[in-house]
C-alpha positions in Angstrom: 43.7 269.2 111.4 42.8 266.2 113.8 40.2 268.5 115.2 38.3 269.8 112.0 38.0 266.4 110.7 36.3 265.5 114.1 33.8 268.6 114.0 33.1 267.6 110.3 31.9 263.9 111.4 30.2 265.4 114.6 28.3 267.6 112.4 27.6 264.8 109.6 26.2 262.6 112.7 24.3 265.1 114.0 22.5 266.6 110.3 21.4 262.2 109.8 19.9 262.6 113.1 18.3 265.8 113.5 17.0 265.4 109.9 15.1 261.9 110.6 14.0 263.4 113.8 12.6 266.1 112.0 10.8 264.0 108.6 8.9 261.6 111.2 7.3 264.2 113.5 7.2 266.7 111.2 5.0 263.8 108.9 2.8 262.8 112.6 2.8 266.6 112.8 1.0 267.0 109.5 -1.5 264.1 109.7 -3.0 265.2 113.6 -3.3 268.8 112.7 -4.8 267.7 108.7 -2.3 269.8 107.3 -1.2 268.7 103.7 2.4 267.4 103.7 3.3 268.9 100.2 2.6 272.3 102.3 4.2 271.4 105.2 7.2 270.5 103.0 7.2 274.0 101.7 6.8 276.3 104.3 8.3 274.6 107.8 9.9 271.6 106.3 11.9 274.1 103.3 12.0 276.9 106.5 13.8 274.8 108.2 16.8 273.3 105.8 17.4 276.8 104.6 18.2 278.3 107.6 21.7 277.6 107.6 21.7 279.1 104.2 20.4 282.1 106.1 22.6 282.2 108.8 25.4 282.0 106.5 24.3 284.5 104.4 23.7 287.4 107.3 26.8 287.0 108.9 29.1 286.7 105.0 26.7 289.8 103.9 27.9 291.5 107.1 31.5 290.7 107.4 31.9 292.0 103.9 32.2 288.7 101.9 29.4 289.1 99.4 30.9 286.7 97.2 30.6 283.7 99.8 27.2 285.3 100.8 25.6 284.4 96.4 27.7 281.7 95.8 26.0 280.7 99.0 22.6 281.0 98.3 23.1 280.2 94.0 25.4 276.9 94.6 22.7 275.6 97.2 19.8 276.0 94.7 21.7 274.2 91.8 22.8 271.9 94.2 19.3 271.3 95.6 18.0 271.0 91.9 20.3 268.7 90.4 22.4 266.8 92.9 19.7 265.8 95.5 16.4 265.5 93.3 19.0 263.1 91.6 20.0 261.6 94.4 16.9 260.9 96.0 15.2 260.0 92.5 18.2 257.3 92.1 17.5 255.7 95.5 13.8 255.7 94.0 11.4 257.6 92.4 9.7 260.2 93.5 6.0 261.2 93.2 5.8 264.8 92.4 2.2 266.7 93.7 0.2 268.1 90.7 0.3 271.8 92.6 4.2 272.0 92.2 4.0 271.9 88.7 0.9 274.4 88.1 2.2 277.3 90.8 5.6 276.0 92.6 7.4 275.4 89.8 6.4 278.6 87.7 6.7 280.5 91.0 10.9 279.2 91.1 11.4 280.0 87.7 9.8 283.2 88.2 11.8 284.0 91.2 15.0 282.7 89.1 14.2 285.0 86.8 13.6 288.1 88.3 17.1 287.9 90.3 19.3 287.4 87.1 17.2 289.9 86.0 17.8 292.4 88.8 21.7 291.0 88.9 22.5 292.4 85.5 23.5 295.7 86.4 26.1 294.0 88.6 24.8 294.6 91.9 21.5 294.2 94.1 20.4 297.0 95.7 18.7 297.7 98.9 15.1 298.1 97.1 15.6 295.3 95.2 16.1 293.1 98.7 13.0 294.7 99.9 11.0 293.8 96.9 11.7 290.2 97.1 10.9 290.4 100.9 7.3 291.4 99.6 7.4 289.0 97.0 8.3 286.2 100.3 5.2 287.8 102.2 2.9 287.3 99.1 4.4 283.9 98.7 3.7 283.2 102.2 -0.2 284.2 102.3 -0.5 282.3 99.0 0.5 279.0 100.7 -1.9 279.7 103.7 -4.7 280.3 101.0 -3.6 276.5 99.5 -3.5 274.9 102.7 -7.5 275.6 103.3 -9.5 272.6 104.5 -9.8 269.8 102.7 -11.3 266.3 103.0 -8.4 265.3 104.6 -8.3 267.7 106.9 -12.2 267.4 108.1 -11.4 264.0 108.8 -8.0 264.7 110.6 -9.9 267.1 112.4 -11.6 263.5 114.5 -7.7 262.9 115.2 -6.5 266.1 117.2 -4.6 265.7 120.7 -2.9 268.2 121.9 -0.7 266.1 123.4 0.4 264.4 120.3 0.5 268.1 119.0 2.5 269.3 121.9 5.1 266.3 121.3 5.8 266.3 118.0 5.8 269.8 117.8 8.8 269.7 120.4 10.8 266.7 118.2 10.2 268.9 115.3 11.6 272.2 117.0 14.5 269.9 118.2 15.1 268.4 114.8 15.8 271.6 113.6 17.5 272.9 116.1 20.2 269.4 115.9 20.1 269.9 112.1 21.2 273.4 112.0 23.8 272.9 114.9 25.0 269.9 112.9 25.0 272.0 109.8 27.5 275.0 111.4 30.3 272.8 112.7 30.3 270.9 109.5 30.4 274.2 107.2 33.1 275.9 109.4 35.3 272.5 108.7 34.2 272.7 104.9 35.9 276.1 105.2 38.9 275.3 106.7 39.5 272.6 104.1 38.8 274.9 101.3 40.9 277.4 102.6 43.9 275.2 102.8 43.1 274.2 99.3 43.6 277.6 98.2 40.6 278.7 96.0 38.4 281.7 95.3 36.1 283.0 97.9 32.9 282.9 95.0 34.5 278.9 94.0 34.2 278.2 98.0 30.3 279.6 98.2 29.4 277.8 95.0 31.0 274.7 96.6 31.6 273.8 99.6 29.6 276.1 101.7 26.7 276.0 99.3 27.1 271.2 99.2 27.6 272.3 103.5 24.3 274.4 104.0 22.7 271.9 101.2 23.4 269.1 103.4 20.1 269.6 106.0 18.1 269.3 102.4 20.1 266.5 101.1 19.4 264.2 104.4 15.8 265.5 104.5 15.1 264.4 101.3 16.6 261.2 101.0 15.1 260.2 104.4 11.9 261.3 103.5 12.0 259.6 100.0 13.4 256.4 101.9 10.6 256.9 104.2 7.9 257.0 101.5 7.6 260.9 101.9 7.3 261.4 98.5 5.1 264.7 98.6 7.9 266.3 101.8 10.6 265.1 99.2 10.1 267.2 96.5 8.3 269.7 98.1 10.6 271.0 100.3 13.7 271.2 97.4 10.9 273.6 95.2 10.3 275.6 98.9 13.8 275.7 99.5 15.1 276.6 96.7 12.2 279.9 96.5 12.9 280.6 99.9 17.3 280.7 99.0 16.2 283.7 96.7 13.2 285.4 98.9 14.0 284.9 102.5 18.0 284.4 102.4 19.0 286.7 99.7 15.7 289.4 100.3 15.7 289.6 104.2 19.7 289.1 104.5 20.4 292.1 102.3 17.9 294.2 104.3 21.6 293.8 106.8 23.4 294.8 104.4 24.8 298.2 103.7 25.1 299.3 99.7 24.4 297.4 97.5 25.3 293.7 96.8 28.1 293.5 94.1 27.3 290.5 91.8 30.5 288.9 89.5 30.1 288.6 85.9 31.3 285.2 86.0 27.9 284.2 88.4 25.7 286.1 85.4 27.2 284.6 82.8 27.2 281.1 84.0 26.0 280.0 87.4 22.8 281.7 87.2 22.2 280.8 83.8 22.9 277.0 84.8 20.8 277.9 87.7 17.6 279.1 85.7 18.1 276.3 83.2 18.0 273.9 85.6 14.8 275.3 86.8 13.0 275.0 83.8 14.1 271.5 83.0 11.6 270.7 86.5 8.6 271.5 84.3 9.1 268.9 81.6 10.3 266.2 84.2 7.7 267.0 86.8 5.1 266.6 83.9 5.9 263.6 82.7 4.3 260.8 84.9 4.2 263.1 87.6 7.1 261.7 89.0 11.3 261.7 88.5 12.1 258.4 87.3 15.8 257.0 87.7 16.9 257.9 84.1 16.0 261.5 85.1 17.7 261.6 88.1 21.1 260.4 86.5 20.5 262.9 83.9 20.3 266.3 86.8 23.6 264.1 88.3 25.6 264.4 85.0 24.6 268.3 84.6 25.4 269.0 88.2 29.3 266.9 87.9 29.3 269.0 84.7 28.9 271.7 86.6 31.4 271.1 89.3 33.8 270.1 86.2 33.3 274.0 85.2 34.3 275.3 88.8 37.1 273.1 88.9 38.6 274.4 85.6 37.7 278.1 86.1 39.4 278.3 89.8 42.1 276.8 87.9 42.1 279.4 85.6 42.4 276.2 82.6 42.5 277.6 78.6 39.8 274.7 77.9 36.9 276.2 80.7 35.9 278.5 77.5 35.3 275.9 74.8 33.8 274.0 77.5 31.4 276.9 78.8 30.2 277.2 75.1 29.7 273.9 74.5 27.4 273.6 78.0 25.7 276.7 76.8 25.1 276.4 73.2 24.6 272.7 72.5 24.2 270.4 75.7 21.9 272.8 78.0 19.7 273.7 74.4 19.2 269.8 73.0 18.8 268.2 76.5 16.0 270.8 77.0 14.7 270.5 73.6 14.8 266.8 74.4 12.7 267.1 77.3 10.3 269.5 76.2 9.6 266.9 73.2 8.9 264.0 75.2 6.2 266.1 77.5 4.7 267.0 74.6 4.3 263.7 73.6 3.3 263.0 77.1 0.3 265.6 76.8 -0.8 264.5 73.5 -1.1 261.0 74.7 -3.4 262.7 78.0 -5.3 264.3 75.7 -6.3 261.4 73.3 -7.2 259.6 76.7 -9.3 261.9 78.0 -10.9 262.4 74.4 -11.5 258.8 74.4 -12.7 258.7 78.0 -15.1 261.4 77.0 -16.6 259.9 73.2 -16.9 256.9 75.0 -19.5 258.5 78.1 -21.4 261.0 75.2 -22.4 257.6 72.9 -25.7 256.5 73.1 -26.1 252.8 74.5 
């Protein structure tokens, strides 16, 4: 016992580091080569924190435990969306890029989507790995295809070394390399915790392994919102959390033989949660372009809501299915209709602006 709680704080210690490690010359890394940080935050930067998810996911999809292997990858995107955008926006706000909410944001609620979608049947075939594999390669080029020159990027050009290259390259590799490290002894403590607790293998991937290979995200974030990283912040949570789906799920079920079984409790709530957390990112993005504090308290009530909903299903409680109804039917619907109301109002206001701005050019002087 002495010895797991050790490997837990080794593994805590080492995720701060290697994740500050990582934001700083990852950020250097960006400005020499004139590379746009809301990319690098979600390709390398989202690459990075998800490959524990990965790891995690090839060798449960292999030893048989699909269950760990989508609770996994679904607990780490809900916990991504709503515990550390909530976190980070609590600690202070966060500036989110005008390009996540045109193509980022659509492309994760598409993503969402289409895997509930292909989930229905109760399992995830082969094919259906291989299409979201493609889908990850389209994503890919389309990222490249942003990240063309810019400005910013003709004037980083005057700014190249390769030695500053070489080096923070090398931090950046190692930051990686600590945070993943750091991330596996502090997941295979999680288990043993969890499995002296005595609860489901689904409850433990929705948990504990998915808050465990969430952790590398949850330090990245709040150092790089402390940090002023505001663009790395959010954009590698919106990578991440397209990446859980494309990369983890679509490349780790190419491993896989047969197809993936999927529970009816994880399509009838979890992903549901999952997708309607999603789309609460538009409104919130879209207002102010930014997550205020009010918002981030708001995705940190849904997510304890949500842990409240674990806690009484593994506990097999009479009161989980008035309480799954009244998440579904009333709180989830009017917070939503809540937020879609007060972008609306947001947009209007725009719009009378720019109307104004526009009357006010076209009049003769």
């Amino acid at each position: 016992m002495f010895d797991t709680f050790i490997w837990f704080a080794v593994g805590l210690i080492a995720l701060i580091g290697g994740a500050e490690l990582l934001v700083r010359s990852v950020s250097k890394l960006a400005v020499t080569l004139g590379i746009s940080k809301l990319i690098i935050g979600l390709t390398v930067v989202a690459f990075g924190t998800s490959a524990p998810e990965l790891a995690v996911s090839i060798r449960a999809g292999i030893d048989g435990n699909t269950d760990l292997m989508l609770g996994n990858i679904v607990g780490s995107n809900i916990t991504n969306t709503l515990l550390i955008l909530g976190l980070a926006a609590l600690i202070i706000p966060l500036k989110v890029h005008v390009k996540l909410i045109r193509w980022d944001v659509p492309i994760m609620i598409f993503v969402t989507i289409l895997v509930y979608i292909l989930a229905l049947n109760g399992s995830i075939s082969f094919f259906e790995c291989l299409l979201l594999t493609c889908i990850l390669i389209a994503y890919l080029i389309f990222l490249i295809r942003q990240g063309g020159d810019t400005d910013f990027k003709i004037k980083a050009k005057e700014k190249r070394s390769p030695v500053k290259i070489f080096a923070n390259s090398v931090m950046s590799i190692s930051g990686f390399f600590i945070l993943v490290t750091g991330a596996g002894w502090l997941i295979n403590s999680s288990l043993i915790f969890a499995e002296m607790a005595g609860v489901s293998e689904l409850t433990i991937g929705l948990t504990v392994v998915a808050i465990g290979t969430s952790l590398p995200e949850i330090v990245v974030v709040l150092i790089a919102a402390i940090r002023g990283e505001k663009d790395l912040a959010v954009g590698s949570i919106i990578g991440s959390n397209i990446l859980n789906f494309l990369a983890v799920l679509g490349v780790s079920g190419l491993f896989i033989p047969g197809a993936i079984p999927v529970q009816e409790a994880l399509i009838r709530f979890d992903l549901i949660i999952l997708l309607v957390a999603s789309i609460f990112c538009i409104p919130i993005f879209y207002t102010g372009h930014k997550i205020v504090r009010w918002e981030g308290i708001l995705f940190l009530c849904l997510y304890f809501s949500y842990l409240f909903y674990l806690f009484l299903s593994s506990n097999d409680h009479g009161f989980v299915s008035v309480f799954t109804s009244i998440m579904l039917y009333f709180v989830l619907p009017v917070t939503l209709i809540t937020l879609l109301v007060i972008a609306l109002m947001e947009w209007k206001k725009r719009f009378r602006f720019r109307n104004f701005k526009f009357t006010n050019k076209t009049k003769p002087k």
